[in-house]
C-alpha positions, 0 to 999 in steps of 0.5 A: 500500500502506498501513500502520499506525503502530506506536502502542498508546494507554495507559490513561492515554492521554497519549502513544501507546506504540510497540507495537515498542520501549520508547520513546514515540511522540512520541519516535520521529523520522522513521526511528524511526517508518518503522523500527517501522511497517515492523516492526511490519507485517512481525512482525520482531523486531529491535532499536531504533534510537532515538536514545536507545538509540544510544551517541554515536560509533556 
């Protein structure tokens, strides 16, 4: 089974966005981008798990 990445290039075209969360797709490690791959293939709605929205401690 295959999937498509959660990616949408912008006009600008510098960095591929995350069609899924805010965030840039370079930004995204290895489970942010299985994690919004996964939802954006399953057309969930559920919230981000990069790290950068993850308080320190949680």
């Amino acid at each position: 089974m295959s999937s498509t990445e959660a990616t949408s290039v912008t006009e600008h075209g510098a960095d591929p966005s995350c069609t899924v969360c805010p965030h840039a797709w370079s930004a995204h490690d290895a489970l942010g981008r299985r994690f919004c791959t996964a939802t954006c293939d399953v057309r969930w709605s559920r919230t981000c798990i990069c790290p950068a929205l993850t308080p320190p401690g949680s």
